[in-house]
C-alpha positions in Angstrom: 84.4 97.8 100.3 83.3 94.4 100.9 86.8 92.2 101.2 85.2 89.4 101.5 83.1 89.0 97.9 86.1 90.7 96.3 88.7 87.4 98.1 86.2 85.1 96.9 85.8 86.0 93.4 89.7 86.3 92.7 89.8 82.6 94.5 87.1 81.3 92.1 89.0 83.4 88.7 92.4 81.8 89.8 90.7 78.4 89.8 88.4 79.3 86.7 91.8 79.9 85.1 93.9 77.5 86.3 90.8 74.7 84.9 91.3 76.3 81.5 94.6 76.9 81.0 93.6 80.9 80.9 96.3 83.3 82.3 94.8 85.9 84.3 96.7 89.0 85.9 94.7 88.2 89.3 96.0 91.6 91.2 94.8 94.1 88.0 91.2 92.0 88.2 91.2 92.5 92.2 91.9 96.3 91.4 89.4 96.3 89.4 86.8 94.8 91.8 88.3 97.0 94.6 87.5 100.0 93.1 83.8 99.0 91.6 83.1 98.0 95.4 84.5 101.3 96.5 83.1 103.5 94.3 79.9 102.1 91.9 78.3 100.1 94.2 79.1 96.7 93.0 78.6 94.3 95.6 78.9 90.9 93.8 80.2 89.6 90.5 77.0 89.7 88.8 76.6 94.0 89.6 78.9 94.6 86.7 77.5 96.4 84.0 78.9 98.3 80.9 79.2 101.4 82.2 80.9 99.7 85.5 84.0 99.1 82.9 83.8 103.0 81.7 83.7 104.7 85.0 86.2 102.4 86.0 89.0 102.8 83.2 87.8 106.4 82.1 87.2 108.3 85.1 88.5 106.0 88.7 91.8 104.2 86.9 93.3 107.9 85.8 92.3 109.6 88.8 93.8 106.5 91.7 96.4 104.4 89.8 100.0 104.7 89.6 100.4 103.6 86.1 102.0 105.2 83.3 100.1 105.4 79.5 101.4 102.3 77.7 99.8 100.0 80.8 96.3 100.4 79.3 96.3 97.7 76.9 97.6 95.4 80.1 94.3 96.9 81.9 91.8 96.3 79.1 92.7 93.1 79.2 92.3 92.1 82.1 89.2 93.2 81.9 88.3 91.5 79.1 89.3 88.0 81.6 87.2 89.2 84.0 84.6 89.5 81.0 84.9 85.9 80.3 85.0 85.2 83.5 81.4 86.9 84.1 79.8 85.2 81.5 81.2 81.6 82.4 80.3 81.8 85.7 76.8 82.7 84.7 76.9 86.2 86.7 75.9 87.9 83.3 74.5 86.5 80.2 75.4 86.6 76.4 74.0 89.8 75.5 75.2 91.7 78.5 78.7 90.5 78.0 78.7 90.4 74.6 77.8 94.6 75.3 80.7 94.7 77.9 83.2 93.9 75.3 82.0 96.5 72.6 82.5 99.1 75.8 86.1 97.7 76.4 86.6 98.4 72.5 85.5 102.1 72.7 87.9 102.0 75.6 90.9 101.2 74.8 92.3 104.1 72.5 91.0 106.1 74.8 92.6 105.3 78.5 96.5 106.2 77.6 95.0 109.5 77.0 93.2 109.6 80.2 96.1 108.1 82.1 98.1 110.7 80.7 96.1 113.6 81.6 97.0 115.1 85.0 94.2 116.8 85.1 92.7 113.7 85.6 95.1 113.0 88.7 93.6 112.5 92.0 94.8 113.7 95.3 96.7 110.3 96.6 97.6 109.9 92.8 99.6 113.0 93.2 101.1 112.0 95.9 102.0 108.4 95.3 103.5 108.9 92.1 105.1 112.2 92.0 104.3 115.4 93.7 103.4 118.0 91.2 104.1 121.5 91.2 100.7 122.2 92.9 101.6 120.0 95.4 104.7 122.5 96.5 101.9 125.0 97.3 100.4 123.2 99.9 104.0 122.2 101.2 105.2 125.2 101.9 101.8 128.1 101.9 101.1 130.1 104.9 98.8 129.7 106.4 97.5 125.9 105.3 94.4 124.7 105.2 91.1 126.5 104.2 91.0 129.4 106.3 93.7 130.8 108.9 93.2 130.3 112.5 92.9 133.9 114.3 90.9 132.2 117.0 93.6 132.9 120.0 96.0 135.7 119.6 99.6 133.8 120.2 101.8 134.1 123.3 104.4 136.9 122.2 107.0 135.6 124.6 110.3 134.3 122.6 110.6 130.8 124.6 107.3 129.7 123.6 106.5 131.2 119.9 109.3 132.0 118.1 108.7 134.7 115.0 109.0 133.2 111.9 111.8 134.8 109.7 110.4 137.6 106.6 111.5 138.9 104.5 111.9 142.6 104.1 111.9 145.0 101.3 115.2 147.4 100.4 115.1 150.2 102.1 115.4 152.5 99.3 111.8 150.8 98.3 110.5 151.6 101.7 111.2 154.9 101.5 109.8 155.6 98.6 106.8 153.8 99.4 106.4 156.0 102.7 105.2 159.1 99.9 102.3 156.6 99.1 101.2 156.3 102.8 98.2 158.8 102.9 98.9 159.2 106.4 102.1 160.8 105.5 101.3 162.9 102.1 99.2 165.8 103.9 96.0 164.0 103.3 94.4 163.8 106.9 91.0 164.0 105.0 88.3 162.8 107.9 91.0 161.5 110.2 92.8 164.8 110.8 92.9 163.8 114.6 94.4 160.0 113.9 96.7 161.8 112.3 98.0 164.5 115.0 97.8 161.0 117.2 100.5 159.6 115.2 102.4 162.4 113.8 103.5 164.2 116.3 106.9 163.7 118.5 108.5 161.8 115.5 112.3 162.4 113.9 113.3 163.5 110.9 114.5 159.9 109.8 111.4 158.4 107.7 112.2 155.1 108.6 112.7 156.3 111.8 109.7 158.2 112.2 107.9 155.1 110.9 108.8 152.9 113.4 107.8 155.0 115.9 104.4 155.7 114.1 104.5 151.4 114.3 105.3 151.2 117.8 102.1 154.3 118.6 99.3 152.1 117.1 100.4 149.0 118.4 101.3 150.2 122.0 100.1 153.3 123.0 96.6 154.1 124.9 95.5 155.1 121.0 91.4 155.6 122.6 89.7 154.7 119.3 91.6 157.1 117.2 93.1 154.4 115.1 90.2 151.9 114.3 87.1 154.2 115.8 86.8 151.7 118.8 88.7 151.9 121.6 87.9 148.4 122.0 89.2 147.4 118.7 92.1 149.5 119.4 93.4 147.6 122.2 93.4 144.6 120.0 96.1 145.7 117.2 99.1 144.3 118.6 97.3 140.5 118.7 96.1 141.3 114.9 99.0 142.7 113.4 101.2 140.1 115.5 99.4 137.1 114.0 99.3 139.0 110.2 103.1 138.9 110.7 103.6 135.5 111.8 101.0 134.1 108.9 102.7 136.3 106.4 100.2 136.2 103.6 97.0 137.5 103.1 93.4 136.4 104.7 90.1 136.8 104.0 88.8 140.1 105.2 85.8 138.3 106.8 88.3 136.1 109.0 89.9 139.5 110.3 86.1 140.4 110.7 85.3 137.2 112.8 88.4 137.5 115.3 87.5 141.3 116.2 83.6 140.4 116.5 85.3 137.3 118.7 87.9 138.9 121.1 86.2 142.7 121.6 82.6 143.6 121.7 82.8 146.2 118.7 79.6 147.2 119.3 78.9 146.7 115.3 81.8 148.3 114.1 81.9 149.0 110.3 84.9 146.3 109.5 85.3 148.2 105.9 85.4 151.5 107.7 87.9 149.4 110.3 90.1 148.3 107.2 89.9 151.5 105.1 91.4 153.4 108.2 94.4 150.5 109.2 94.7 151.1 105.0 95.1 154.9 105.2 97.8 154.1 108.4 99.7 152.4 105.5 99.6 149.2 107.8 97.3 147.2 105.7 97.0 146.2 102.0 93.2 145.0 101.3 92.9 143.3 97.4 89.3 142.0 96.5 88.7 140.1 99.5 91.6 139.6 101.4 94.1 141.8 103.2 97.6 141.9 104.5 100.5 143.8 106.5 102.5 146.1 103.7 106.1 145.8 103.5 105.6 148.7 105.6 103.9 147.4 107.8 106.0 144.2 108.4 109.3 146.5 108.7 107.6 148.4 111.5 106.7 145.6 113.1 110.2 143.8 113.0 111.5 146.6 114.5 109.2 147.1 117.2 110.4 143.5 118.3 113.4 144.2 118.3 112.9 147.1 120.2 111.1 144.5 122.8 113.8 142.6 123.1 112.6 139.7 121.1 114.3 137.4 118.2 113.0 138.7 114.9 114.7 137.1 112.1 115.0 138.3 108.4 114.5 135.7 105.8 117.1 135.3 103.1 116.9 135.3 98.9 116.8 131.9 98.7 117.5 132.1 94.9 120.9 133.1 96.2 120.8 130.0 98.1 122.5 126.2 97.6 120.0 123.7 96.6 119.8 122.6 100.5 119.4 125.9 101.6 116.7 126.7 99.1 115.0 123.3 100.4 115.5 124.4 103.7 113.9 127.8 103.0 110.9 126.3 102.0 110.5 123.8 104.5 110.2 127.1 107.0 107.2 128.6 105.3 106.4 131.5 103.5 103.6 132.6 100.8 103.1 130.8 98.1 104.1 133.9 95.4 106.9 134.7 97.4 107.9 131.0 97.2 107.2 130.7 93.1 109.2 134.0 92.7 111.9 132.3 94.6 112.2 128.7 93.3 112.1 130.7 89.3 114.9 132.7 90.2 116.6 130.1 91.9 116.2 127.7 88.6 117.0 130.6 85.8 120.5 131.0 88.0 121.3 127.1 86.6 121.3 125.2 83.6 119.0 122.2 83.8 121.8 119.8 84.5 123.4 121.6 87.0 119.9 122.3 89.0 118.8 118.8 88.9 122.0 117.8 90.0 122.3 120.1 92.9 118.7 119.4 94.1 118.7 115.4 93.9 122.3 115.6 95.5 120.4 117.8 98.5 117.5 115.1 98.5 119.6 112.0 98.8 119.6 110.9 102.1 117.2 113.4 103.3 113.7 112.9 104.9 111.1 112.5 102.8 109.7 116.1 103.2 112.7 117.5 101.9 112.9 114.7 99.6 109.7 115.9 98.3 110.1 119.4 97.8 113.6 118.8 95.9 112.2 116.2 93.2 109.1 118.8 93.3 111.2 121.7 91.7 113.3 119.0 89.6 109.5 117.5 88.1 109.5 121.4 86.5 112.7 120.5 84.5 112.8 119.3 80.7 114.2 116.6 78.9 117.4 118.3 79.4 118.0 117.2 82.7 117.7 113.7 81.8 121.3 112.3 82.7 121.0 113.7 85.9 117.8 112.2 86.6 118.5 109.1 85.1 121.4 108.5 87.6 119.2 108.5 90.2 118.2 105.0 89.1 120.9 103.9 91.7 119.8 105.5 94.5 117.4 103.5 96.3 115.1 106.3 97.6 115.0 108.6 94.3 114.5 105.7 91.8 110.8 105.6 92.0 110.8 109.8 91.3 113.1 109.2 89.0 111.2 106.7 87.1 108.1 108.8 87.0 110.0 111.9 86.4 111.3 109.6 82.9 107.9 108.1 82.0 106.3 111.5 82.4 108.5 112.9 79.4 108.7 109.6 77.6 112.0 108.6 77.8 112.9 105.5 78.7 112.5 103.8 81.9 112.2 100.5 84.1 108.4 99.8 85.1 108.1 100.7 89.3 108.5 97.0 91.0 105.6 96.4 93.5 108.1 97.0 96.2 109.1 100.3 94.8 105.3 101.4 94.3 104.8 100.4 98.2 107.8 102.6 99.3 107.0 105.3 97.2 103.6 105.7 98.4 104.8 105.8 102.2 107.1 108.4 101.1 104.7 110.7 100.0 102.2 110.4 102.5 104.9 111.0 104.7 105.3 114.4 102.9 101.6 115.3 103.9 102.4 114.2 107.8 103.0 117.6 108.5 100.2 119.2 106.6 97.9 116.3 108.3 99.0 117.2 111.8 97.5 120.6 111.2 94.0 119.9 109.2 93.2 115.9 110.2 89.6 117.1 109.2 91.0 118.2 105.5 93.7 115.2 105.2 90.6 112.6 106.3 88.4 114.6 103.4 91.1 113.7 101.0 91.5 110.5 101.9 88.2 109.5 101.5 88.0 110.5 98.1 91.2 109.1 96.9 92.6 107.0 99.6 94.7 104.1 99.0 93.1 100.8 98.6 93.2 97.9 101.7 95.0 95.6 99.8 97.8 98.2 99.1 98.1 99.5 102.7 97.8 96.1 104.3 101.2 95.2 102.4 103.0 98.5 103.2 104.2 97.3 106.6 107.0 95.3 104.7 108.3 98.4 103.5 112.0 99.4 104.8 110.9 103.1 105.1 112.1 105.2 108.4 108.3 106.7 108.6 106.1 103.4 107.6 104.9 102.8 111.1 104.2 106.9 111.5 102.1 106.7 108.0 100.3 103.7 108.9 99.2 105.6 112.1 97.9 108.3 110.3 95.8 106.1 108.0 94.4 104.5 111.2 93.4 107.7 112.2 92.2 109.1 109.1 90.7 106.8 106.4 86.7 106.9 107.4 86.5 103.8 106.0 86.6 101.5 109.2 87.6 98.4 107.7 90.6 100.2 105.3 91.3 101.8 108.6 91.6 98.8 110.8 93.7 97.6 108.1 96.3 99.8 108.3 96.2 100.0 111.8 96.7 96.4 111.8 99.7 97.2 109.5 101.3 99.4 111.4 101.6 97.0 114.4 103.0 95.2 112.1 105.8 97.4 110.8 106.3 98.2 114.6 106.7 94.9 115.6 108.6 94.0 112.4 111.5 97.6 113.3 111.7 96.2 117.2 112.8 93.1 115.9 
C-alpha cells in the first residue's frame, strides 16, 4: 500500500469538504483507499473504477471489516463523497462517475447481506470480531498446522517431554474390543510366526496379556517379525511414542516419510507395513490417515508406567466446571474428541446457566482462555441473552459481547474505536500460540487478511497485557514491509508507553 497517495488524498477531501460545507466520514473514505491500494491496484485517485467500488463493498468490505449489517448504508455513502469528490477534483469525468454511482445503487441492498454472511468472513475478520466455532478447531487440534512433524522422534525422558494426558476407553470396551484384534481371534493367516512372536509367555488376564503383547513390539529384539524389516522394527517405539503424544490421526504418507527418513527400509511396502501394525490391533488406518486404537494407546500408557514415567489420563471434561472444561482444551486433544466434549458439556446446562458459568471463567482470564470461553458461548441462542448482555460491564467481554448481540440482532451499543483496537489485540493474542508453532502459516494468513497500517499503527494505545507481544508478532509476520515496520514501530511504542 502506498501511505503516502492514500494521506494525501484524505488531506485534499478534508479540505474539499471543509471549502463546501460537505461532511465527509474521512476514516471510512481512508478505508476505502487502504484497501483499493492493498488489494486492486489503485495507486492514485484517478485508478478508481466501477468495479473498484464492487470488489471493494461486495467481496473485500465482508471479508476484512468489523462491521455489523446495518453499517452499509453509512459505507455507501461514503463512497458516494468520495464519488463527488472524484469527479470535482477532475480524477474521473462525468460519464465515469456518473457510472460509479449507478454501481453504488446496485450495491447497496446488497452489502448487509454480504456483511452478514460468515461465509464471507476472512481470517483476521474471524479473529477480530469474534472467534467462530471453526476457530476452536485450530485452538485446541492436535497436531496444528498442515501436516504433523514426525521429523525427530522426541526425547522420552520425563524432565524434558512430558506425555500429554489421554484419554482412555472403559475397560469393559477394551475387552471387548480385544475379540476384534485379528491377532487374538485365531487368524494368524500369513503372519502365523508374528504371531507365536507375540503370543507366547502371556497371562490369562486379557488386558494383561495385552500389555505385554504392547511392551514385545515396542521393546523386544522383534527381527522384522512385526513390520517385515528389522530396520523398521527397531523404530516402533519412536512411532508409536509420537502417535501417542499427537493423539489424532496423520496422513499415512507422513508415517511413510519418517520410516523412509529415520531407517533405510530398503523399499518397504508402507501398505504391507500398515496392514501388519493393523492386524497387531495397534493401528486404525481410515482412507488416508491412520492412528493408535484405543488399544493401542492403553498399551502404551501402561508400558510407561511400567518405565517409570508420568503418564497421565485425561478427564471427561463434560463432567467438568466451566474453567476446567476451558482448561481441558487449552491442553490439546483431537478436534472430535474436543466437539464430543464441549456438546456434552453444553446439553448438561440450560443456556443461561452455561453462558454464565463460561463468561464468569473468562473474566479476568488471558485472552486464550478468554477466547475459547466466548467461543463455546458464540454457539448459544437468543436464550442466553441476559447473561451475555451483562457482560456489557466488564471491560474485557464487552466487545464479544457486543458481537455476540449484533450477530442475533438484539440490541446493542456500536464497538467504540477504542473497543475495536482492544479487541483486535485480544484475538491475535489468541493465535500467539498457534503462530509460535507455524510462523510460515500465521505470515500466509496474514497476508491475505492482515490488518490494515492505519489500524495497527494506533494499537500501541491499547491498555492490553499482550499489546507489545502482538505488535511483535506483526513485525515478524506481516510480509508487507512497510505494514510491518509499522507495527514494529508500534510496539516500541506500547513498550515504551508500559515502562513508563
Amino acid at each position: 500500500m502506498s501511505i503516502e497517495w492514500v494521506n494525501q488524498a484524505i488531506d485534499d477531501l478534508r479540505a474539499w469538504g471543509r471549502a463546501r460545507g460537505v461532511v465527509v466520514d474521512a476514516d471510512e473514505i481512508r478505508l476505502l483507499c487502504d484497501y483499493a491500494s492493498d488489494y486492486l491496484n489503485v495507486n492514485e485517485l484517478g485508478d478508481f473504477t466501477p468495479a473498484t467500488f464492487d470488489e471493494l463493498l461486495l467481496s473485500i468490505y465482508p471479508r476484512k471489516v468489523i462491521a455489523p449489517p446495518e453499517s452499509a448504508p453509512e459505507t455507501v455513502a461514503a463512497a458516494r463523497t468520495l464519488v463527488d469528490f472524484l469527479q470535482q477534483a477532475g480524477a474521473v469525468g462525468e460519464e465515469t462517475a456518473a457510472a460509479m454511482r449507478e454501481e453504488l445503487a446496485g450495491i447497496e441492498p446488497k452489502m448487509p447481506v454480504a456483511l452478514a454472511d460468515t461465509a464471507n468472513f476472512g481470517m483476521a475478520k474471524s479473529l477480530f470480531s469474534s472467534i467462530g466455532p471453526e476457530s476452536l478447531e485450530q485452538s485446541v487440534a492436535i497436531p496444528s498446522g498442515e501436516l504433523p512433524d514426525l521429523g525427530e522422534a522426541p526425547c522420552d525422558c520425563p524432565g524434558c517431554a512430558p506425555l500429554p494426558a489421554v484419554r482412555l476407553a472403559e475397560p469393559d470396551a477394551l475387552v471387548a474390543e480385544l475379540a476384534n484384534v485379528p491377532l487374538l481371534a485365531g487368524n494368524a493367516g500369513p503372519y502365523r510366526d508374528l504371531e507365536e512372536e507375540l503370543r507366547r509367555d502371556v497371562g490369562d488376564d486379557p488386558l494383561q496379556a495385552w500389555a505385554e503383547i504392547v511392551a514385545h513390539i515396542v521393546e523386544r529384539d522383534t527381527r522384522g517379525t512385526v513390520t517385515g524389516s528389522a530396520e523398521l522394527d527397531e523404530e516402533l517405539y519412536d512411532l508409536f511414542d509420537m502417535l501417542y503424544r499427537l493423539r489424532a490421526p496423520v496422513p499415512v504418507t507422513v508415517i511413510g516419510d519418517y520410516l523412509e527418513e529415520v531407517a533405510d527400509a530398503g523399499g518397504a511396502d508402507l501398505g504391507a507395513v500398515l496392514d501388519r501394525l493393523a492386524w497387531c490391533g495397534m493401528v486404525a488406518v481410515e482412507g488416508e490417515a491412520a492412528g493408535l486404537t484405543p488399544l493401542a494407546v492403553w498399551g502404551l500408557r501402561e508400558h510407561y508406567l511400567a518405565l517409570g514415567l508420568d503418564a497421565p489420563q485425561a478427564g471427561d471434561l463434560a463432567e467438568a466446571d466451566a474453567t476446567g472444561l476451558i482448561e481441558g482444551l487449552l491442553d490439546g486433544m483431537p478436534t472430535d474428541l474436543a466437539e464430543e466434549d464441549i456438546s456434552r458439556w453444553l446439553a448438561g446446562r440450560s443456556p443461561v446457566t452455561a453462558a454464565a458459568e463460561l463468561l464468569a471463567a473468562a473474566s479476568g482470564a488471558p485472552a486464550v482462555a478468554r477466547g475459547i470461553a466466548v467461543t463455546i458461548v458464540d454457539r448459544l441462542g437468543a436464550e442466553a441473552e441476559p447473561e451475555v448482555r451483562a457482560c456489557l460491564e466488564d471491560q474485557e467481554l464487552r466487545p464479544h459481547a457486543i458481537h455476540w448481540l449484533t450477530a442475533r440482532g438484539l440490541a446493542a451499543p456500536q464497538l467504540s474505536q477504542e473497543e475495536l483496537l482492544w479487541v483486535s489485540i485480544d484475538m491475535l493474542a489468541l493465535a500467539l500460540p498457534a503462530a509460535e508453532e507455524a510462523p510460515e502459516i500465521f505470515a500466509e494468513n496474514m497476508a491475505a487478511s492482515g490488518p490494515p497500517a492505519h489500524l495497527i499503527e494506533e494499537m500501541w494505545r491499547v491498555d492490553h497485557p499482550d499489546v507489545v507481544d502482538v505488535l511483535e508478532l506483526l513485525g515478524r509476520s506481516l510480509p508487507d514491509g512497510t505494514v510491518a515496520k509499522a507495527a514494529r514501530k508500534a510496539a516500541f511504542k506500547a513498550r515504551s508507553r508500559a515502562i513508563r
